[in-house]
N, C-alpha and C positions, 0 to 999 in steps of 0.2 A: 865867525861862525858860532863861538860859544859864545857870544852876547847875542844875536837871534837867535839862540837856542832857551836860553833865559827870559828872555823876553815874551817868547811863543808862551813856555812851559809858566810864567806870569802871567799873560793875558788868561791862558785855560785858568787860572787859578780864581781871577777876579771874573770871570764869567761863573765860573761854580758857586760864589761867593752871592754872586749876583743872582743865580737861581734860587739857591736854599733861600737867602730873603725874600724872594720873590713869595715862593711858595710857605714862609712862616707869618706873613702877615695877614688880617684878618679881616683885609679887604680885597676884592677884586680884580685883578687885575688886566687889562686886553686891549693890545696893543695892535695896531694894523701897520701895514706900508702906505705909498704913495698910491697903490693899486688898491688898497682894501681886503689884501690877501693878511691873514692872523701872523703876526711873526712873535709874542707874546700872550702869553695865556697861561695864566699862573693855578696852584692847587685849587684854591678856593673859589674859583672864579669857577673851575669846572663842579663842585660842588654845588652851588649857589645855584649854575645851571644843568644839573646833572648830566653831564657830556665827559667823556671821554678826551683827552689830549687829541689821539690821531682822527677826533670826530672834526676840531677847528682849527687846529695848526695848518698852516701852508694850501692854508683855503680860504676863499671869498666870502665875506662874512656875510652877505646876503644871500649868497647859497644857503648858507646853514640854519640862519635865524629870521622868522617870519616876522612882520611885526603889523602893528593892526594899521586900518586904514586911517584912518584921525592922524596916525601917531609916525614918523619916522625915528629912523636910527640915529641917536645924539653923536655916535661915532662917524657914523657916513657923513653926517652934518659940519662935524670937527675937521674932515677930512677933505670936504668937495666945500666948504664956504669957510674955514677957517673960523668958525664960532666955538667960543667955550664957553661950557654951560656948567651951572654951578647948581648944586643939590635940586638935580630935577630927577620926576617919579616917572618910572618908562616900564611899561606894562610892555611884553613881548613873548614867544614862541619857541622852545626847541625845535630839533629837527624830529620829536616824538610828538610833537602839538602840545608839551605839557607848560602852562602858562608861565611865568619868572615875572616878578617885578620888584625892582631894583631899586636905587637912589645914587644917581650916577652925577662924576664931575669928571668932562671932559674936556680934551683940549689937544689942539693942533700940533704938532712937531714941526718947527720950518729952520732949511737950512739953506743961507745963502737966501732971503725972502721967497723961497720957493715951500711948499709943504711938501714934507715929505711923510708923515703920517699923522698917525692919532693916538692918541692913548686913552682911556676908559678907566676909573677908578670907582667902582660902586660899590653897595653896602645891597645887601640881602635884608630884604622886608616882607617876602612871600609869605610867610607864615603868618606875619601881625595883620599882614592885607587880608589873609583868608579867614583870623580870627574874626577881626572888624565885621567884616561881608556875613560871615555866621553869625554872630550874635546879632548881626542888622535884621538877619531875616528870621529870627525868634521874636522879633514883635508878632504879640498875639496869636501863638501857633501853642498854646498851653490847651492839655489831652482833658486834663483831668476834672473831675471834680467830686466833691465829698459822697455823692452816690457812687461812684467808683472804687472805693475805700470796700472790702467786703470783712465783714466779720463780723461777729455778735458777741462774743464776749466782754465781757465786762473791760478789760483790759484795754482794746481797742478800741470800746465804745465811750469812755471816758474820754481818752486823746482827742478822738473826735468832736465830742462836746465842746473841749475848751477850746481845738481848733476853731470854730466855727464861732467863737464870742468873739477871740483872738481877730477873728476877720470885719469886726464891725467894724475895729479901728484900725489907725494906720501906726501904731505902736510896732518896734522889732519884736523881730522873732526868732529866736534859739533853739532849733529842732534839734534833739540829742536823739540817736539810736545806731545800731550796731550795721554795718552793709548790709544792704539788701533788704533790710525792713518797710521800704517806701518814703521814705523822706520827702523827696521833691512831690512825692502824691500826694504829699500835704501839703508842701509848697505852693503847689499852683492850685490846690483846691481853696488854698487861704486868698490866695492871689482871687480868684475867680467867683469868690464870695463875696469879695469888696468892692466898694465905689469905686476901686481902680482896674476893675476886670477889661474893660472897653483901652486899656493904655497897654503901653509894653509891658511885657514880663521877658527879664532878661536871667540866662543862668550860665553860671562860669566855677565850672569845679578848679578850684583854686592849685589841685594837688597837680594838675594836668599842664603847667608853664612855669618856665623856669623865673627865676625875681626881676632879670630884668627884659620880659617883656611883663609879667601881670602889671606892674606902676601904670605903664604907658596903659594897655588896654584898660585898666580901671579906670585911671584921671586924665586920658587924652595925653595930648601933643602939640607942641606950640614948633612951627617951625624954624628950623636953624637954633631947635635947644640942643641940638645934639649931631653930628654927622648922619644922613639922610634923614631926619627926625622932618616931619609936615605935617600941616594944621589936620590935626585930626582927634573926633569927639570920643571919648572915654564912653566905657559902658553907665556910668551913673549918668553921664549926659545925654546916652542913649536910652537910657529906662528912666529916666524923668519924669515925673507924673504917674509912673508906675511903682510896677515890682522889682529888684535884683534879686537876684538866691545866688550866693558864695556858699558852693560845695566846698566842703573840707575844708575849712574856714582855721582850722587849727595845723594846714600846710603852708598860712602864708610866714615869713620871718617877720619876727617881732618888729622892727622897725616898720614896715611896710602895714603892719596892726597897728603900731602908733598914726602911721600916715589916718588911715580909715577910722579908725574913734577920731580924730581930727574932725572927718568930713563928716561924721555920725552926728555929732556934737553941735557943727555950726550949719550944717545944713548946705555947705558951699566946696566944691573944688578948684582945684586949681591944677592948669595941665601941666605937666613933666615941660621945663625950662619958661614956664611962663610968670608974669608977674601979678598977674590979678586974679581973685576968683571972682569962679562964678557960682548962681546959688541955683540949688539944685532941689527937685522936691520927689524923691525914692523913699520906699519900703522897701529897707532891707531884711529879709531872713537867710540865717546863714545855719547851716548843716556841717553837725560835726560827727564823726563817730567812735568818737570816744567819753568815757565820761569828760564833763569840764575840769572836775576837780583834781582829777588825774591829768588833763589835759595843761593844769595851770601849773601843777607840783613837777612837772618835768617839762615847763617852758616851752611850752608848744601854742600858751594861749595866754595872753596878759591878762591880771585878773582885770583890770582898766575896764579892756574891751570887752568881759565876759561880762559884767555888773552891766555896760549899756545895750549889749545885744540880749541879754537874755531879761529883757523885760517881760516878756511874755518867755517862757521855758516849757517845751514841750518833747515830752518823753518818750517816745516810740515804744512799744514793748517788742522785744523778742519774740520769733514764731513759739520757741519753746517754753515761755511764758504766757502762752495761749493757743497754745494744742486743737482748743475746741473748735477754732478755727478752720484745723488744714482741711476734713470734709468739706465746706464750703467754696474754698480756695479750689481743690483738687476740682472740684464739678467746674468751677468759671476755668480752670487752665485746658481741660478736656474741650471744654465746648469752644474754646480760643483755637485750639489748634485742630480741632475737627474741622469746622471750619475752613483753615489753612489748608489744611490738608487733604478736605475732603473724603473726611473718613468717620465712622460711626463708633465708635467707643464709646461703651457704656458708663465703665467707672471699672474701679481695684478690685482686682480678690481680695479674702481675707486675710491673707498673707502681707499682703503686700499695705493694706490697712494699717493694721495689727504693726508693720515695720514701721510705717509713718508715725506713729504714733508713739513710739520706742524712740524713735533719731531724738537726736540733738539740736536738730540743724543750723551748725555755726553759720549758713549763709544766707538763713531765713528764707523770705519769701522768694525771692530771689532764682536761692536754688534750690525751693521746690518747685518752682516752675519749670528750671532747666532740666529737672530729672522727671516731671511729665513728657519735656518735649525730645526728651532724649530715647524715652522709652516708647512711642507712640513714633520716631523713626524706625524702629525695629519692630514694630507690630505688622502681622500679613494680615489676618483677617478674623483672629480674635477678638472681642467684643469687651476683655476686661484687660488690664495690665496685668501680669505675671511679676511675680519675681525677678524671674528667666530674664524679661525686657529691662528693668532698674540696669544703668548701669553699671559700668563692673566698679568703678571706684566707691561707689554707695554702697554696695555687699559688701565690697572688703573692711570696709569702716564697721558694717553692721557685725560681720563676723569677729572680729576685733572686740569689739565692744560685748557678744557676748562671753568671749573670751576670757574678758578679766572678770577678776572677783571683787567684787562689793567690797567698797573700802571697812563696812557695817561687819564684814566676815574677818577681816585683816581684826577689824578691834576686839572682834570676841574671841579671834585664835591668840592674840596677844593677850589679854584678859584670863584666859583658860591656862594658861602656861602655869604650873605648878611651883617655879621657882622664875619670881622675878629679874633674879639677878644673876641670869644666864649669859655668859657672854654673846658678843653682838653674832660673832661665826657661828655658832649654837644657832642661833634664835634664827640666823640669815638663811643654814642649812635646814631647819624644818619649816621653814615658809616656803622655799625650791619645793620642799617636798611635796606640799599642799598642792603646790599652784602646779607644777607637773601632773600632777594627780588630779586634778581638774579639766587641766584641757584632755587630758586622754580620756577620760569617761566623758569629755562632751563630744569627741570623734572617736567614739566605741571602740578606743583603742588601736584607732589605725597610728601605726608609727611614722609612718611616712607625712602624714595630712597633719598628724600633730607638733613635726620635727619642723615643719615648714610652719605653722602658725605658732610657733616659739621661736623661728630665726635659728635652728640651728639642722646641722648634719643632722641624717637618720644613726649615723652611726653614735655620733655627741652624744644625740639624746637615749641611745642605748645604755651607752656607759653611764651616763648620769643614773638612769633605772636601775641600774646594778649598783651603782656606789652608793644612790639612797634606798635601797630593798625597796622598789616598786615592781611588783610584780605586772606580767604582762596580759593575765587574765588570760 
């Protein structure tokens, strides 16, 4: 009785043992009976197919999973004709219609020459398949082109110039500018300027895939380099004859930049597990946003690959390096969303002018368009934007901003100090002083509005006023 008692309390142990592995490996796993009923079905497997355990456990595996007509189940096949099938691609259905496809090795279970089930071993490739099928169908779907570019200052209207030389040839190109300044609207208006406008223009923000799928999607696949890996063409082999644009070109890992000045260099790829290249004929421009040279000083950009992409080097300016612009912009973002929206806006108050023109705007163009479209949601039937409508995180920044003091004022109250060599507590205590006394004469001394645009209690900021003689008017 205590040796079957051991034995049992053994067996539970090596089935426990036998689950955790099941569900720590990083492939799929799915296993059926003799009937086709699930008796195996590991973590990742219901990942892969986002399913629930009690969605396929101790159920018919064609109840659950639809699959196309061309195409049967490689398990039901392992199962009812005893075929094993080795790194084959199987497109299929949850029970939500949402597609999966796979790279499955499967194979029969037979005991005593009878089968008594299947098992299913596959790798998850949904995502590199949908990447593939997306950048397939950006041949030729580019919006833009250099009459869509809007502005007249000097500053834009330079970029543009050189853009547009930039496009005679098929030299790279190294767009530098900050988020949301238009990048790829120079991209594809370079692309659609050129003898290559009529070919693919393919774009792949680099920050957007982890390293080891961007390899494969850039230089293809050779099959059986890899466990589910099948013959399939890289984005350079898919923009061939054309354009590529590599968004955030200073996300990819520096080896993976050696790979790409490789192909820069010889004009040829070669697919992940393959042995020969092939030669290829792209223009690439790659978009970073960051400076290069701060880019290169903290390894985010080989200088190698910076010297061959930035043959041509083009510099985006900042919204707030060309201010003269936002009138412009503001009229094309109104009449875009009027439009949309079917609504008749005129243009800004004065105020609201007068604000634009103050910001900063760390997100450029960008997000001045999302703060037309934000505020032109909350308009009834006014004819101008208000204040009122700006969203609220844009007021609170404006208010802020008028809040502080002029670093111009910090230097002349330090300049004006009669004795230099005031200690720092000294010097630290009448600058409080100042700056308290600034925000409460720009909110007429409400204590309350002021206590909260300084971050602290009403009460805090009372005692502060007492302990530095500020009076409360």
């Amino acid at each position: 009785m205590e040796n079957s008692k051991k034995s049992l309390s053994y067996l539970q142990y090596v089935n426990k043992l036998y689950e955790r592995i099941l569900d720590e490996v990083e492939v799929g796993v799915h296993a059926v009976d003799e009937t086709g009923k699930t008796i195996i079905y590991n973590k990742k497997m219901m990942q892969m197919e986002s399913m629930d355990l009690h969605d396929v456990i101790d159920k018919n595996l064609l109840d659950v999973f639809m699959f196309k007509d061309d195409q049967s189940s490689t398990l039901v096949q392992a199962l009812q004709e005893g075929k094993e099938t080795t790194n084959v691609k199987q497109t299929y259905f949850n029970n939500k219609g949402r597609e999966i496809t796979t790279i499955n090795n499967t194979f029969p279970i037979f005991k005593d020459g009878e089968i008594q089930g299947a098992v299913e071993i596959a790798n998850d490739v949904t995502k590199l398949e949908r990447l593939m099928k997306g950048n397939m169908n950006t041949k030729g779907t580019t919006r833009f082109t250099f009459d869509h570019i809007i502005g007249n200052s000097p500053a834009i209207k330079e970029v543009i110039e050189f853009a547009k030389r930039a496009a005679r040839t098929s030299s790279y190109v190294l767009i530098v500018g900050e988020t949301g300044t238009g990048k790829e609207l120079f991209a594809q208006s370079i692309h659609n300027a050129s003898n290559r406008f009529s070919a693919p223009f393919i774009s792949q923000n680099c920050a957007a895939l982890p390293d080891n799928l961007i390899e494969s999607l850039l230089f293809g696949t050779k099959r059986g380099a890899f466990t589910g890996a099948v013959d399939s063409p890289g984005l350079f082999e898919q923009a061939n004859g054309g354009t590529l644009l590599l968004d955030e070109i200073n996300s990819l890992n520096l080896n993976l930049q050696a790979k790409l000045l490789r192909v820069l260099q010889e004009k040829m790829i070669r697919r992940v597990g393959d042995t020969k290249d092939t030669s290829v004929d792209v223009r690439v421009i790659a978009n970073i946003n960051e400076d290069p040279i701060d880019a290169i000083a903290n390894d985010h950009l080989r200088k190698d690959l910076y010297y061959r992409l930035g043959v041509v080097t083009l510099f985006v300016p900042p919204l707030r390096d060309r201010k003269e612009d936002i009138p412009l912009l503001v009229k094309h973002f109104i009449e875009k969303y009027n439009n949309r929206f079917q609504m008749n806006v005129k243009g800004l108050s004065e105020e609201v002018t007068r604000s634009f023109m103050e910001y900063d705007w760390l997100g450029n163009v960008r997000e001045l368009e999302h703060i037309i479209e934000a505020a032109m949601n909350i308009i009834m039937d006014e004819e101008e934007i208000q204040y009122a409508h700006l969203p609220f995180q844009y007021r609170s920044k404006m208010q802020m901003k008028e809040m502080m003091i002029p670093l111009s004022t910090v230097d002349h109250f330090i300049k004006e100090s009669n004795d230099v060599t005031v200690p720092l507590k000294d010097q630290m205590e009448l600058f409080e002083r100042s700056y308290i006394e600034h925000v409460l004469k720009k909110n007429d001394f409400n204590i309350s509005k002021s206590a909260n645009l300084l971050g602290l209690s009403r009460q805090s900021l009372q005692y502060r006023m007492k302990k530095l003689n500020i009076e409360s008017n």
